[in-house]
C-alpha positions in Angstrom: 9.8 -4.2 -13.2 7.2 -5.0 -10.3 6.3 -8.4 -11.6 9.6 -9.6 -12.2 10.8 -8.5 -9.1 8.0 -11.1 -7.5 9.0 -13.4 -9.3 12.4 -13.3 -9.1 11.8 -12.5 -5.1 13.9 -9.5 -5.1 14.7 -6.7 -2.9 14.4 -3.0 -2.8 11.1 -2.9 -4.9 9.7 0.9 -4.6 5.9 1.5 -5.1 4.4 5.0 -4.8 0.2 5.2 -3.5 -1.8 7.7 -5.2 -6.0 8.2 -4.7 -7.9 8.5 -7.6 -9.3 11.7 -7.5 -13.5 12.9 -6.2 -15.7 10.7 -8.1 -18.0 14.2 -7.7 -15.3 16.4 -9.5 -16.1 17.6 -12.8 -14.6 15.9 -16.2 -12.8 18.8 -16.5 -11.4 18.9 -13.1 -10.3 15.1 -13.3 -8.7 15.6 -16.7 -6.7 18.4 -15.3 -5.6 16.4 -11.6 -4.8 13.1 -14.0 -2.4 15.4 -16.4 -0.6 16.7 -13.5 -0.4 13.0 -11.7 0.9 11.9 -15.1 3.2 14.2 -15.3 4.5 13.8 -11.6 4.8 9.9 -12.1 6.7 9.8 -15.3 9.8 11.4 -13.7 9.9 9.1 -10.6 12.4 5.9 -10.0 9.3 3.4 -9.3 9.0 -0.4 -10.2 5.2 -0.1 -9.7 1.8 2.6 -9.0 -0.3 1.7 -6.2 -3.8 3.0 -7.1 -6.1 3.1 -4.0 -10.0 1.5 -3.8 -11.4 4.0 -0.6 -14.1 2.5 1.1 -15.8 3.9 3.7 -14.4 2.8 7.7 -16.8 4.4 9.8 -18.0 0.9 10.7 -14.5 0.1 12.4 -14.8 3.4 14.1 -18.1 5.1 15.6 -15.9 8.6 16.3 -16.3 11.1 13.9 -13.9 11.0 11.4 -11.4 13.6 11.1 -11.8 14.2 7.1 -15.1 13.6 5.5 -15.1 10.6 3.2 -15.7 11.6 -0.6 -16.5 8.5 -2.9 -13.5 8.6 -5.8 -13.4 7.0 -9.1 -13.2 3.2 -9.5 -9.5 2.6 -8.6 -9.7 0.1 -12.2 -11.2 2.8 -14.0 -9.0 5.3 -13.3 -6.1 3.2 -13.6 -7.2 1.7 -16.7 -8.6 4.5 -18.7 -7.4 7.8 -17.3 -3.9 6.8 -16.2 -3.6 4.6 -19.7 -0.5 6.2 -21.2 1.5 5.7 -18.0 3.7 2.7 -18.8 5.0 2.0 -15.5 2.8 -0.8 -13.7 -0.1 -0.6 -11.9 -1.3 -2.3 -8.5 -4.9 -2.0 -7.9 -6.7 -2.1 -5.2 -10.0 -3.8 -4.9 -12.7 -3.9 -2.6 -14.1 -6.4 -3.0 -17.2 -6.9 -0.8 -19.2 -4.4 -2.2 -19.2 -6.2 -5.3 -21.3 -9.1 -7.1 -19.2 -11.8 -8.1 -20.2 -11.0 -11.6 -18.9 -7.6 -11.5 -15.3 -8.5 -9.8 -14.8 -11.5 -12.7 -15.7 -8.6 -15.4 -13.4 -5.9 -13.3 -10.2 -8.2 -13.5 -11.5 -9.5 -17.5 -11.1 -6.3 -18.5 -7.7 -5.5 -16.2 -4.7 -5.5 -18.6 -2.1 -8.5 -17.8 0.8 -6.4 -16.8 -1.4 -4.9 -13.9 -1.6 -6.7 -10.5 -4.4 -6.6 -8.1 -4.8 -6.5 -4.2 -7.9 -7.9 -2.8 -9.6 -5.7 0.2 -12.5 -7.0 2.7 -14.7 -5.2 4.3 -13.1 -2.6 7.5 -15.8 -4.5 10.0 -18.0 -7.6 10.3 -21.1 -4.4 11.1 -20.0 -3.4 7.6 -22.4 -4.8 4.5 -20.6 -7.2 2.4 -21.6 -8.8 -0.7 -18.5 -10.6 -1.7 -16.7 -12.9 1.4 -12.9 -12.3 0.6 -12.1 -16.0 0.5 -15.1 -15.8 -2.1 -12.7 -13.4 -4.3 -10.0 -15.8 -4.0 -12.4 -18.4 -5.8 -13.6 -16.2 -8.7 -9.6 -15.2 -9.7 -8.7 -18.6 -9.1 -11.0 -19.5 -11.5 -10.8 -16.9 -14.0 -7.1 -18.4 -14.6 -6.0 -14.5 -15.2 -2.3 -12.9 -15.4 -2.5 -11.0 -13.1 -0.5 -11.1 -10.0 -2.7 -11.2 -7.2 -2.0 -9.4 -4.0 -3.3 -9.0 -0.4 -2.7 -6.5 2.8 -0.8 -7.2 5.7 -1.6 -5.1 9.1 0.8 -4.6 12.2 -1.6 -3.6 14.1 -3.8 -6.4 13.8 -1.1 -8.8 14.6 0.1 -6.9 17.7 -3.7 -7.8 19.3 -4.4 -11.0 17.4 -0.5 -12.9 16.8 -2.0 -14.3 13.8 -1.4 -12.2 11.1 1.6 -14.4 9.9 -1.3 -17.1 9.7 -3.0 -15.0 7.5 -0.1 -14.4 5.2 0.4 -17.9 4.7 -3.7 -18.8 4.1 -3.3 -15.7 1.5 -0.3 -17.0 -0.3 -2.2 -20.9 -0.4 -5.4 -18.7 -2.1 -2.8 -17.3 -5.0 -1.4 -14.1 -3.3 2.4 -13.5 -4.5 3.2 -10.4 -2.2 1.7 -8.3 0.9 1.3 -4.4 0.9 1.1 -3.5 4.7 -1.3 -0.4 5.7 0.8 2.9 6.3 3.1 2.1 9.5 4.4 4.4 12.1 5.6 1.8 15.0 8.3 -0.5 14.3 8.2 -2.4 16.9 4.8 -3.7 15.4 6.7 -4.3 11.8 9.4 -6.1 13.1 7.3 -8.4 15.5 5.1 -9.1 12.0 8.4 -9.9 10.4 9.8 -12.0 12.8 7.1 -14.3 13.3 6.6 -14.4 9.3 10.3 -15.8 9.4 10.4 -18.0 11.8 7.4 -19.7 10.8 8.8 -20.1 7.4 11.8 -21.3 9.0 10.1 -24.2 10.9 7.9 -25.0 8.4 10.3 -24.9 5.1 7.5 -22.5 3.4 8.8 -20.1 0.9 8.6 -16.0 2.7 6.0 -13.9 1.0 7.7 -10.5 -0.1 7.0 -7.8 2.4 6.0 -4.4 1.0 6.1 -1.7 4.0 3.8 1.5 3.2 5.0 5.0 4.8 3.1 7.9 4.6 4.8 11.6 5.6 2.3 13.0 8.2 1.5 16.9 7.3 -0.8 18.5 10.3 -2.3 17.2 13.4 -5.4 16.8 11.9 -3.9 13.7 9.9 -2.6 12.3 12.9 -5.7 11.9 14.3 -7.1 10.7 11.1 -3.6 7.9 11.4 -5.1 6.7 14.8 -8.8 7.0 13.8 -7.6 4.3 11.2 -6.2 2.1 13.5 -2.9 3.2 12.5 -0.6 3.3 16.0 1.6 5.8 16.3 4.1 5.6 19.5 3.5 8.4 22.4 7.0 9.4 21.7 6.6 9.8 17.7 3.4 11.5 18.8 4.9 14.0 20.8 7.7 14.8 18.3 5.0 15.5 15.4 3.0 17.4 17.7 5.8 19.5 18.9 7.3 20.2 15.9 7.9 23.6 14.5 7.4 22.0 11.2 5.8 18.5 11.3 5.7 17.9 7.8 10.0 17.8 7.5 9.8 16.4 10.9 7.5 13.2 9.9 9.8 13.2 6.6 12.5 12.5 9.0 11.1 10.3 11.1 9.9 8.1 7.9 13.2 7.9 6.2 14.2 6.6 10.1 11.4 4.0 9.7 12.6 2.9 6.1 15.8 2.5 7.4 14.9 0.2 10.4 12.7 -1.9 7.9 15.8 -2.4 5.3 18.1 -3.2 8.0 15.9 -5.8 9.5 14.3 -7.6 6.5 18.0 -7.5 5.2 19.6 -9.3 8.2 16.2 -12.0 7.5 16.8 -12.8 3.8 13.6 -11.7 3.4 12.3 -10.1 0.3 10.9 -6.3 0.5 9.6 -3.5 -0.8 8.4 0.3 0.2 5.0 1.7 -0.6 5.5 5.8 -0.2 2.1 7.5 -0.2 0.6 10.2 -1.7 -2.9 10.6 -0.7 -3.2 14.2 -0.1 -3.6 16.9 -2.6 -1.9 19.3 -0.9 1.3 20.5 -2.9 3.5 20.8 0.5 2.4 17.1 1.2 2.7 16.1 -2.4 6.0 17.3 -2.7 7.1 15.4 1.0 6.3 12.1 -0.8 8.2 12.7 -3.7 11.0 13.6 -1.4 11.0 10.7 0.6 10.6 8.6 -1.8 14.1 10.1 -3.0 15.6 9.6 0.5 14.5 5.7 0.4 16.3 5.6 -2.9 19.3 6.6 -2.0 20.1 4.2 1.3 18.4 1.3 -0.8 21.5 2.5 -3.8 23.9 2.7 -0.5 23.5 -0.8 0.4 23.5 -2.1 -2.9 20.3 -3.2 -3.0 19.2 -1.2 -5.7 20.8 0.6 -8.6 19.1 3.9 -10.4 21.6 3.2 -13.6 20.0 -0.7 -14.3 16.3 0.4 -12.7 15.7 3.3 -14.8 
């Protein structure tokens, strides 16, 4: 469903984000997370699976961060091997600058067809690289692969630079077919992103590069620090009502849907072709369970507007 979506540069396309789990838990313990991720996935409405490559930030960020980082099997791996009797499609992401050239053209070799890939560089010039990201570009242009090749997209940096919409356009000239922004929290910063992606189109006569917007429900304070010690902004205001909460995990739930909303409406009065990326990155069962609930709420206004239909998408 995900690839011919692309192609076809339709709306309403729903991903949902999982981690692989602790490269350091046992076989035992993996097998028994993977059965229980399998089992969750199966029964969700999704055109596509977002498996995560982590890669240590603290480059971009000298504070401590919030949550230790734990190094998790190889998003390919995982995906490949451990989630193989999933049928749904996969989107992989790949960091790529750790890598040797000769182990990224063997990674997307052995990547099955139907799977797409999203390239990653490095979070920080300070951080070691191997592999330049334009580099990347080179080796799956060569390879002449299947494989639908994706890219990120970042609010944030485009409220500070104004040149993310540059970006997007160099990307889609290098072979990327669709953008998966990191988890966003201020709209103001997506629709500015949006708008400029547009209008640039617009005066140019360039084809718009479909938009998928990733929201993440926000379970503690200690994950919203973690969201700004990622360089994900978070309004004062939206701050304030998280903190305040008497339950912030319904009240980021609500806020999300809120956000989703805001994002249909304005990439709907655009023309411009969309998706939403709900996260699951914690293995917390409250949190868990918010994801899965959200990703319901989405859903349902996308099957309001008529931009998407459970009946003809299951």
């Amino acid at each position: 469903m995900f690839r011919n979506k692309i192609e076809n540069r339709e709306s309403g396309i729903l991903l949902y984000g999982i981690t692989p789990p602790k490269s350091q838990n046992s076989e035992e313990k993996i097998d028994t997370i993977t059965q229980k991720t399998i089992s969750r996935i199966e029964k969700l409405n999704i055109d596509g699976l977002v498996v995560y490559d982590l890669q240590d930030e603290s480059s971009r960020n000298p504070n401590e961060r919030p949550f230790p980082f734990y190094q998790t099997i190889d998003a390919f791996t995982y995906s490949n091997v451990n989630l193989k009797s999933l049928t749904v499609e996969k989107i992989v992401y790949c960091s790529v600058g750790k890598l040797s050239e000769q182990q990224l053209l063997l990674l997307l070799k052995n990547n099955p067809g139907e799977n797409s890939t999203v390239f990653v560089g490095v979070p920080s010039k300070e951080h070691p690289i191997q592999l330049p990201l334009y580099r990347a570009y080179e080796i799956w242009r060569q390879a002449n692969l299947n494989n639908y090749l994706g890219a990120v997209a970042i609010p944030e940096r485009h409220c500070l630079k104004k040149n993310e919409h540059l970006k997007l356009v160099h990307k889609m000239e290098s072979g990327c077919r669709f953008f998966i922004t990191q988890c966003v929290y201020n709209i103001e910063y997506v629709k500015n992103l949006i708008s400029d992606v547009y209008f640039h189109s617009q005066k140019h006569n360039t084809p718009v590069p479909t938009l998928i917007f990733t929201i993440t429900p926000c379970g503690s304070l200690k994950t919203l620090k973690f969201l700004d010690w990622l360089g994900i902004h978070v309004p004062d205001w939206l701050t304030n009502e998280l903190a305040n909460s008497q339950d912030i995990l319904k009240k980021s739930v609500d806020l999300c849907i809120k956000i989703a909303r805001e994002i249909i409406d304005f990439c709907q009065e655009k023309n411009i072709p969309f998706g939403l990326n709900i996260e699951s990155v914690s293995i917390r069962k409250e949190e868990i369970e918010a994801s899965e609930a959200l990703l319901r709420a989405v859903t349902e206004i996308l099957e309001t507007k008529g931009i998407r239909n459970t009946l003809t998408e299951a």
